[in-house]
TORKOL-4160 file (C-alpha; in steps of 0.2 Angstrom, whole numbers, padded with zeros to 4 digits, m for minus):
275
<pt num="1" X="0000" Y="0000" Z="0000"/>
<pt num="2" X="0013" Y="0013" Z="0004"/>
<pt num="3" X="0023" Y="0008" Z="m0012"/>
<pt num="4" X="0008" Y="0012" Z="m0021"/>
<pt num="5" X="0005" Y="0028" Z="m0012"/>
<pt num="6" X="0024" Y="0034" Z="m0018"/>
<pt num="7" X="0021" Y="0030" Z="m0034"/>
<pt num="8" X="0006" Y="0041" Z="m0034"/>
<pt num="9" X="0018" Y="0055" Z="m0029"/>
<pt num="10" X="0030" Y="0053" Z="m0040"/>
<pt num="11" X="0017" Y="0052" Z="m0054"/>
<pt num="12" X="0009" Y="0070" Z="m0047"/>
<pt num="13" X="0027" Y="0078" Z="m0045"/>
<pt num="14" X="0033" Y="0071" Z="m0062"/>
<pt num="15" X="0014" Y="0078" Z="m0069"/>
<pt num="16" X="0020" Y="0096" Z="m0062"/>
<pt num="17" X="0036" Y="0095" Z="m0071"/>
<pt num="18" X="0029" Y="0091" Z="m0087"/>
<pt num="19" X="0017" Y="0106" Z="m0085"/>
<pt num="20" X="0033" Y="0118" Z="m0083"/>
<pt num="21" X="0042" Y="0111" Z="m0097"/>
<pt num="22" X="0027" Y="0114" Z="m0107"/>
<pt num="23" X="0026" Y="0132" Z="m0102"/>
<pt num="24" X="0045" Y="0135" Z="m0097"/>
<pt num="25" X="0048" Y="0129" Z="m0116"/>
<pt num="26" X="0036" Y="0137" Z="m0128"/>
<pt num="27" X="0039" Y="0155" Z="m0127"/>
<pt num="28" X="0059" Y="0153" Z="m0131"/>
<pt num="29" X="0054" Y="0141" Z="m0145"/>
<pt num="30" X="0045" Y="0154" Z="m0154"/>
<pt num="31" X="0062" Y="0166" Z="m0154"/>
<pt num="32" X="0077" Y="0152" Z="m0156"/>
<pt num="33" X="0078" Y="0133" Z="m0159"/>
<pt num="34" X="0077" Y="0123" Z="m0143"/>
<pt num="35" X="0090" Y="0113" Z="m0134"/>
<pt num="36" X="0089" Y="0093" Z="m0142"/>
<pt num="37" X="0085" Y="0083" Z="m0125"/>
<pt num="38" X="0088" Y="0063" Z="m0122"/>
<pt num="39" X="0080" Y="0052" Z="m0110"/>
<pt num="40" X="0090" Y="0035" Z="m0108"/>
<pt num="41" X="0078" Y="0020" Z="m0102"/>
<pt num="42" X="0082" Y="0005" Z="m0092"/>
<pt num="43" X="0072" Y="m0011" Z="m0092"/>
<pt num="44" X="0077" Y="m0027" Z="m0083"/>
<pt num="45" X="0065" Y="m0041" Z="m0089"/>
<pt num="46" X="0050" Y="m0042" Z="m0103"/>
<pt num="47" X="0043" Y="m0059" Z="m0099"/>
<pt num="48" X="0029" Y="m0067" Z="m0109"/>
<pt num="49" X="0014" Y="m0059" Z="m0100"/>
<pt num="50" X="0022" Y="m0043" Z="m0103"/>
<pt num="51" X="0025" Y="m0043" Z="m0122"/>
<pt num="52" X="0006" Y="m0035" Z="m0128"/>
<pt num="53" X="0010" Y="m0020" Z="m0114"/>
<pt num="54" X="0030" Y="m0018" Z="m0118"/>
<pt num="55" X="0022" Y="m0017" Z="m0138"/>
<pt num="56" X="0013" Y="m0005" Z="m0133"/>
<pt num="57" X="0026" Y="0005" Z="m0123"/>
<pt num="58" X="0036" Y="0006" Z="m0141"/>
<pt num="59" X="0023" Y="0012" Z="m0150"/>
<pt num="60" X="0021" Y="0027" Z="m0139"/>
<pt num="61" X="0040" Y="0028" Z="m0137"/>
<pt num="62" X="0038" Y="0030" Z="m0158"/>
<pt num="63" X="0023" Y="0043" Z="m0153"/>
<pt num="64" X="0032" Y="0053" Z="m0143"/>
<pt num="65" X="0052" Y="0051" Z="m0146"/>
<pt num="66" X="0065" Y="0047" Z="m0159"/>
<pt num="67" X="0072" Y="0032" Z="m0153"/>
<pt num="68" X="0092" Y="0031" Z="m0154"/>
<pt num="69" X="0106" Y="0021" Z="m0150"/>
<pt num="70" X="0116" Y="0027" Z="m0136"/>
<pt num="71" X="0131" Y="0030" Z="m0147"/>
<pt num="72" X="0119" Y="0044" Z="m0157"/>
<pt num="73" X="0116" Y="0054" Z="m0139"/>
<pt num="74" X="0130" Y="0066" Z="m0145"/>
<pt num="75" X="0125" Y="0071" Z="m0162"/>
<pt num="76" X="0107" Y="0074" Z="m0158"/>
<pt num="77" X="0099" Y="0089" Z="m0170"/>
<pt num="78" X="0090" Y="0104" Z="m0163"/>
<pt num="79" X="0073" Y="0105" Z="m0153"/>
<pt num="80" X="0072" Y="0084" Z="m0156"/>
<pt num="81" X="0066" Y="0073" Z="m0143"/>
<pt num="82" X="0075" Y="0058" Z="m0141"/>
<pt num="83" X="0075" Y="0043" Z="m0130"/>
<pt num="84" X="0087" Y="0027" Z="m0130"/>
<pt num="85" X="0083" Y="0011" Z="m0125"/>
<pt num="86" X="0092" Y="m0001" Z="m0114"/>
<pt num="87" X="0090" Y="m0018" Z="m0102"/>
<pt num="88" X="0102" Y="m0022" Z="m0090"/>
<pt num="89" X="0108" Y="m0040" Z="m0086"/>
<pt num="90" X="0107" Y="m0048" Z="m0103"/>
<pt num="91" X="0092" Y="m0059" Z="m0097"/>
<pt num="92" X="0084" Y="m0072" Z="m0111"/>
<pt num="93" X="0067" Y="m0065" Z="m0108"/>
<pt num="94" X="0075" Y="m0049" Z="m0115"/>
<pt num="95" X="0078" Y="m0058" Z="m0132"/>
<pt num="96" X="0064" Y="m0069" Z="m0133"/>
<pt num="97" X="0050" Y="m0055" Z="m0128"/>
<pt num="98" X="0057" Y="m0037" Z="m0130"/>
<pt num="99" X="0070" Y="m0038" Z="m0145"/>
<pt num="100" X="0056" Y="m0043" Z="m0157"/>
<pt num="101" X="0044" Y="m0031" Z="m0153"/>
<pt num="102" X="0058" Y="m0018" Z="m0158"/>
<pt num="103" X="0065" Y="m0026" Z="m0171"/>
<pt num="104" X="0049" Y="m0024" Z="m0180"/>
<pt num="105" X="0046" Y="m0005" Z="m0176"/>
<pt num="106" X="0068" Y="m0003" Z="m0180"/>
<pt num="107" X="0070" Y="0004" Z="m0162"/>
<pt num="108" X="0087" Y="0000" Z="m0157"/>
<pt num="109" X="0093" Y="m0008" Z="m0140"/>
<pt num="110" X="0108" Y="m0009" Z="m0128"/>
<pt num="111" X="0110" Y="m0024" Z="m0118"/>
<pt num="112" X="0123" Y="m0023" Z="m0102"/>
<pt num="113" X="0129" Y="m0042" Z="m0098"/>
<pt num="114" X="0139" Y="m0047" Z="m0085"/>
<pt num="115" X="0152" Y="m0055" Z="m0095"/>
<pt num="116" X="0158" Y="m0069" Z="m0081"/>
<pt num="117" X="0138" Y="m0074" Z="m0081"/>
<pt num="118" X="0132" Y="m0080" Z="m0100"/>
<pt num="119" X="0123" Y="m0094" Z="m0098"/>
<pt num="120" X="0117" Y="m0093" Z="m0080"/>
<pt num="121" X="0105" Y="m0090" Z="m0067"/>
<pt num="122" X="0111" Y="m0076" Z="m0061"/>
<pt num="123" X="0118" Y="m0076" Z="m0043"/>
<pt num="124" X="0111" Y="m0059" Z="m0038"/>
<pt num="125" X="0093" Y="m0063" Z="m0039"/>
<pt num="126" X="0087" Y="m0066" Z="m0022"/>
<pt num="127" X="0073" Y="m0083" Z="m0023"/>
<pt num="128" X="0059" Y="m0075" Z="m0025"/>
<pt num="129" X="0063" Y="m0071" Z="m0043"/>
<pt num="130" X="0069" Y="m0090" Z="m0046"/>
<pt num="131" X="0051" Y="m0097" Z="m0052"/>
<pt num="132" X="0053" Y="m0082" Z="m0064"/>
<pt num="133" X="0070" Y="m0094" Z="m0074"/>
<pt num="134" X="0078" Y="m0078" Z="m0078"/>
<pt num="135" X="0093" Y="m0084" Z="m0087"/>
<pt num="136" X="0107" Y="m0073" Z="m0095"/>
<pt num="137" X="0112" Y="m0074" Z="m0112"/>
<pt num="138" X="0123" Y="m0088" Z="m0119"/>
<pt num="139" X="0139" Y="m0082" Z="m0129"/>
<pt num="140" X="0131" Y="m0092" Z="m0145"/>
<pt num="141" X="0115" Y="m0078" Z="m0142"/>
<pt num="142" X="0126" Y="m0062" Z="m0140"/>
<pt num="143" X="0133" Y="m0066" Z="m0159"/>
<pt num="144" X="0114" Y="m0070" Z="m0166"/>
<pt num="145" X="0107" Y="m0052" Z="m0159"/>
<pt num="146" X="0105" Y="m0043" Z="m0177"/>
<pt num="147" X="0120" Y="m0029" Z="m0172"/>
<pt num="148" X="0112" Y="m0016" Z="m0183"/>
<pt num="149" X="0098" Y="m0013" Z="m0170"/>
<pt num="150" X="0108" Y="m0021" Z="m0154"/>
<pt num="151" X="0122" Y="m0016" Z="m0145"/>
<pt num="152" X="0131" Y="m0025" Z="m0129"/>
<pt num="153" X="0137" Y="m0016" Z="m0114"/>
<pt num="154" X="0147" Y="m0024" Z="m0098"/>
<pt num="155" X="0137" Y="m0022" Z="m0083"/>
<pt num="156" X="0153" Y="m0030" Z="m0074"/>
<pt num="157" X="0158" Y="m0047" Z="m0076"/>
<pt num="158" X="0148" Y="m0058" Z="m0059"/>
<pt num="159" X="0137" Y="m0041" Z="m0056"/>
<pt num="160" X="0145" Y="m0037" Z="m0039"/>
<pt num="161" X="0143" Y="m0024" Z="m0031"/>
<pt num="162" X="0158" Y="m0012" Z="m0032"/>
<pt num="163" X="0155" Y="m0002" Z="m0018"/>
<pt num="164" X="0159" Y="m0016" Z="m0008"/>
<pt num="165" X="0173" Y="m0024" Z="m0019"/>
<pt num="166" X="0192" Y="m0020" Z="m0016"/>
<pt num="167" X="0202" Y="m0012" Z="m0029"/>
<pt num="168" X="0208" Y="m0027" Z="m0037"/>
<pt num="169" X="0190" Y="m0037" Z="m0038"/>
<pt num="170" X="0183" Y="m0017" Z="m0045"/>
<pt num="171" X="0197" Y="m0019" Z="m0059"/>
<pt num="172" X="0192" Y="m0036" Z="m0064"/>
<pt num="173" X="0172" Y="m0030" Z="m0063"/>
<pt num="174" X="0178" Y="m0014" Z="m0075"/>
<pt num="175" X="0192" Y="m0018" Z="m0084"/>
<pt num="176" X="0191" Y="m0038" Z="m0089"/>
<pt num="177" X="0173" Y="m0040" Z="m0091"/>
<pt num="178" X="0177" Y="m0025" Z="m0106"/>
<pt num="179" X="0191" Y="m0039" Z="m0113"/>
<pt num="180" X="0180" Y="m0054" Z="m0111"/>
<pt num="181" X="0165" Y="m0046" Z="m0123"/>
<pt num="182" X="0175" Y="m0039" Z="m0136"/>
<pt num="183" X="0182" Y="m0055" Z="m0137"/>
<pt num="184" X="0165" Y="m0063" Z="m0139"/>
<pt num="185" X="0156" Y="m0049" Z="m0149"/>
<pt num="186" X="0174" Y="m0045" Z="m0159"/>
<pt num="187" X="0168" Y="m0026" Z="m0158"/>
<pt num="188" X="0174" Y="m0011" Z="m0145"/>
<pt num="189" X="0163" Y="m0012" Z="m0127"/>
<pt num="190" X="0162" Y="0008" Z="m0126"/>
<pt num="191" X="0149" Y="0009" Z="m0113"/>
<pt num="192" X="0147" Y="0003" Z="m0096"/>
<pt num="193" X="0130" Y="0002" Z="m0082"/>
<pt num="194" X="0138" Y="0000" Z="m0066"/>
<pt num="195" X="0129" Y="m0016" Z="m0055"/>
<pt num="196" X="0116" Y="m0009" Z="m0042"/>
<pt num="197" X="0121" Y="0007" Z="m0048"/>
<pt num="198" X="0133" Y="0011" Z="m0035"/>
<pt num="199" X="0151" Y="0016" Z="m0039"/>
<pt num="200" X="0161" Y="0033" Z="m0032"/>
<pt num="201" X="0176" Y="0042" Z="m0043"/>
<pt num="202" X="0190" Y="0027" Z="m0041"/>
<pt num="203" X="0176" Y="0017" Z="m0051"/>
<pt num="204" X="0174" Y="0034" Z="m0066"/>
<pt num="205" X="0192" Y="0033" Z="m0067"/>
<pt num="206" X="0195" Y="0016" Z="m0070"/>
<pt num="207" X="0183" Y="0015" Z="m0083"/>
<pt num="208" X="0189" Y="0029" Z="m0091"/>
<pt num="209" X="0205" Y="0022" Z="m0093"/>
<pt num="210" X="0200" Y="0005" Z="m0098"/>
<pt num="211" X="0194" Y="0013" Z="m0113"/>
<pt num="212" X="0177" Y="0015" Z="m0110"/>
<pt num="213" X="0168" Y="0032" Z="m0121"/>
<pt num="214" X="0152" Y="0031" Z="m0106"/>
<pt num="215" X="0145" Y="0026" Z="m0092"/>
<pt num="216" X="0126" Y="0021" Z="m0084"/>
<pt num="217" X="0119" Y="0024" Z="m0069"/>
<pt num="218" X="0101" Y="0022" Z="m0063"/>
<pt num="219" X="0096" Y="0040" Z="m0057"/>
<pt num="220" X="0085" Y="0047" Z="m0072"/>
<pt num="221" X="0091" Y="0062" Z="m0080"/>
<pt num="222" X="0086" Y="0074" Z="m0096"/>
<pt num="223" X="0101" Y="0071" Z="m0107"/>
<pt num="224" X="0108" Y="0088" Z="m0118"/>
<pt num="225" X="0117" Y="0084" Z="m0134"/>
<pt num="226" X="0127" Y="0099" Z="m0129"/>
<pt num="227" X="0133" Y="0093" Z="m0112"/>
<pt num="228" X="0144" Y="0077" Z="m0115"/>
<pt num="229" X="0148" Y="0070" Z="m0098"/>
<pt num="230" X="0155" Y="0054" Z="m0094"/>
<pt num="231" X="0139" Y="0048" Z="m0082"/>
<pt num="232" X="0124" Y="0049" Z="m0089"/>
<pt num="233" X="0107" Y="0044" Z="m0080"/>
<pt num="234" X="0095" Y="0033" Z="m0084"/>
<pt num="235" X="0075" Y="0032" Z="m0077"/>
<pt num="236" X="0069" Y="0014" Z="m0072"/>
<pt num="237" X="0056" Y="0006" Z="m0084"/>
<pt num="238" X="0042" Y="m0009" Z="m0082"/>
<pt num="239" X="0031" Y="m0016" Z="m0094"/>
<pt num="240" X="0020" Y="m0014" Z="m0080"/>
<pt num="241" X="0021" Y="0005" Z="m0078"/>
<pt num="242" X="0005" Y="0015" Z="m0081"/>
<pt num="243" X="0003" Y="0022" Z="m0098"/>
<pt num="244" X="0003" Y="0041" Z="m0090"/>
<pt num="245" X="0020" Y="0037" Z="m0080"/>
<pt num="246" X="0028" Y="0029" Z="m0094"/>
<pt num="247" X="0024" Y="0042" Z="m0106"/>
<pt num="248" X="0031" Y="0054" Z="m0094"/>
<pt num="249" X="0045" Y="0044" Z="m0091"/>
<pt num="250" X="0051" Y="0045" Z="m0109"/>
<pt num="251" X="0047" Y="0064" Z="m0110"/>
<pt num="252" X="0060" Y="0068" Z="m0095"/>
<pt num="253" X="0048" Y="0070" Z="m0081"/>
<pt num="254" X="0056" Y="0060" Z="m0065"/>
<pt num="255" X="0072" Y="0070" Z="m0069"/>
<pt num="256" X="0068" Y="0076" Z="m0054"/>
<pt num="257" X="0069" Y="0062" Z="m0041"/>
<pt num="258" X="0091" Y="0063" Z="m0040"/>
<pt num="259" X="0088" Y="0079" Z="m0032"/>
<pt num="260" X="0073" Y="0073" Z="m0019"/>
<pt num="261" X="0084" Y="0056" Z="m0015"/>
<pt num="262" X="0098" Y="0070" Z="m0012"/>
<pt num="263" X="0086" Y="0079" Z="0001"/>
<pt num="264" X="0082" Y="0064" Z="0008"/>
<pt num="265" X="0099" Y="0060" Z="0015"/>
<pt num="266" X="0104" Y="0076" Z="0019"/>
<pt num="267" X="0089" Y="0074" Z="0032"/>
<pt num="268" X="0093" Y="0059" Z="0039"/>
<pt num="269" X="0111" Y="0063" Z="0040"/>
<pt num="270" X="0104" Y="0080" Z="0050"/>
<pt num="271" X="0092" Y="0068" Z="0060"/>
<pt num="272" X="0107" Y="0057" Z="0065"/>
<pt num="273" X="0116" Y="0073" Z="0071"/>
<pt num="274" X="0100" Y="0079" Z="0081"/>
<pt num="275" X="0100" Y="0061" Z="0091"/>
């Protein structure tokens, strides 16, 4: 019940936000060209009760966006409104259920795949997601993905958490699981989505120096072709989502919650102060 009523709020916040972009943006546009904007998607799963409601999510991703491969973000033209699409994990229900629903409207995809995990049940799922058989890719799927519409990304090599991983174990996570895919996919690994989403500076670094061009969290963000940073944001996806969250989902709406989750912990940090 409470999870419900948060998503409520959010969905009234983000409602709010839209409004002011609406109004915050028209009167410039009449004079000069607005700024070309990019929201970046993540999904986990599509599985098969989900396909006819993630269809549907395309088509209004068509409706309202220009989808794009994350490797276009930088090139985006004047007043468009894109939005990429991308799943972390690598799971088989991604293939099976998303991947043709996309492949028939050409919207492309990124897939992040924890390199040291192809072919498993992943390890990071706690049981109650086990009657669900979510399975990662094997290395024989990663080379069938049509690579014209779908590109791979690490998301680590055993999906562990780096926050709580020594230097050494973080290189490995970074560094080797870029190796092991290029070796499988025989193309440059240019992005990567950090596990759980956490990493600090030592994490940016190493990835910069590994070679990598960007990197994923998962705190949504409105995405500037101008503004070419080395984190980009993402907002979190379901097939479930209601139609009015999702569509302002993909129209930038929930850019707002980093700042609230920021608020958040200065509170608690005060409150732990105050006691």
């Amino acid at each position: 019940m409470l999870k419900h009523i948060k998503r409520i709020i959010k969905l009234i916040i983000s409602m709010f936000v839209f409004v002011f972009d609406c109004i915050s943006g028209w009167f410039p546009s009449l004079f000069k060209e607005t700024r070309a904007t990019c929201v970046v998607l993540y999904y986990h799963t599509v599985y098969p009760e989900e396909i006819e409601s993630f269809a549907e999510q395309m088509d209004n991703l068509l409706r309202w966006t220009k989808p794009i491969p994350i490797n276009e973000i930088g090139t985006l033209k004047s007043g468009g409104r894109y939005c990429s699409v991308t799943f972390d994990d690598g799971f088989t229900s991604v293939l099976e259920n998303a991947l043709p629903a996309m492949a028939k409207r050409n919207i492309p995809a990124t897939l992040f795949v924890p390199s040291a995990c192809l072919g498993q049940q992943p390890p990071w799922l706690d049981d109650g997601h086990s009657d669900r058989k979510n399975v990662v890719l094997t290395e024989a799927q990663l080379n069938s993905l049509d690579k014209k519409l779908v590109s791979i990304g690490s998301h680590g090599r055993t999906h562990h958490n780096l926050l709580q991983s020594n230097t050494d174990e973080a290189k490995k996570e970074i560094i080797q699981s870029k190796k092991e895919l290029e070796e499988i996919m025989n193309t440059p690994i240019e992005a990567i989505s950090f596990p759980h989403g956490d990493f600090n500076q030592t994490h940016i670094d190493m990835a910069i120096r590994a070679g990598y061009k960007h990197s994923y969290s998962i705190l949504p963000e409105l995405i500037h072709a101008d503004v070419n940073n080395f984190i980009r944001g993402r907002v979190k996806v379901d097939p479930s989502d209601w139609r009015m969250e999702y569509r302002l989902k993909i129209l930038g709406a929930y850019r707002w919650l980093p700042k609230a989750f920021l608020i958040k912990h200065w509170l608690l940090c005060f409150k732990d102060k105050a006691v």
